[in-house]
N, C-alpha and C positions, 0 to 999 in steps of 0.2 A: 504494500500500500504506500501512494506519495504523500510525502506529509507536505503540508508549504507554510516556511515560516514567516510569519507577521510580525517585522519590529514594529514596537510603539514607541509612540516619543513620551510617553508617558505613562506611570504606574495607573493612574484615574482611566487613559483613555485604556489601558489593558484589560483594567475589569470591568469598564461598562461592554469595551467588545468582546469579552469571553460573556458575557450576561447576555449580551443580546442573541451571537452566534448557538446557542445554548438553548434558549426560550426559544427559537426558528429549527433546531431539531440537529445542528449540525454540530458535528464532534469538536470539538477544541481542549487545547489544556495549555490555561498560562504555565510560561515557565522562564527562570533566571538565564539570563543569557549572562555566558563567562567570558567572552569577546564581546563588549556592545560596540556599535557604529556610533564615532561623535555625533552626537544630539539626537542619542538614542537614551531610555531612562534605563537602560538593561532589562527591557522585561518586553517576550515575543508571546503570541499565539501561534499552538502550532495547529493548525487544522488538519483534520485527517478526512473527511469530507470534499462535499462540491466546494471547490476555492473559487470557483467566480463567481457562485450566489453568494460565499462568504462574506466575499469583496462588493458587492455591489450591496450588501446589508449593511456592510461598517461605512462606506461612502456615503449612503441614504440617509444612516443617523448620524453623520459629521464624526466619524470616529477616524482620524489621522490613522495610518500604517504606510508604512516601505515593505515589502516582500523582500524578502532579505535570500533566499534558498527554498532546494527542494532536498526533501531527506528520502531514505527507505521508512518505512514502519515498525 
């Protein structure tokens, strides 16, 4: 399974978009990023789901993200 990770630029925007992505049915799990990108808060979502409803759910509710990679599962 591809996982795709979501930087946030912030801890707040990370748990409203694990909250939203979550109550719309699709997998996620914040998690500490140990490399962050400058004017990143070090915290990604990593979605294991549809990534482009993911993405056009966090953009719909003004929730900031960089797609940062794609992992295995």
């Amino acid at each position: 399974m591809t996982v795709i990770i979501m930087e946030m630029p912030s801890y707040t925007f990370a748990v409203k978009g694990e909250k939203l992505l979550k109550a719309k049915g699709i997998s996620c799990e914040l998690k500490r990023n140990i490399n962050a990108s400058p004017g990143s808060c070090g915290y990604s979502l990593h979605v294991r789901s549809d990534s482009v409803r993911a993405a056009e759910i966090l953009k719909k509710n003004a929730v900031p993200f960089t797609v940062k990679g794609k992992g295995g599962g």
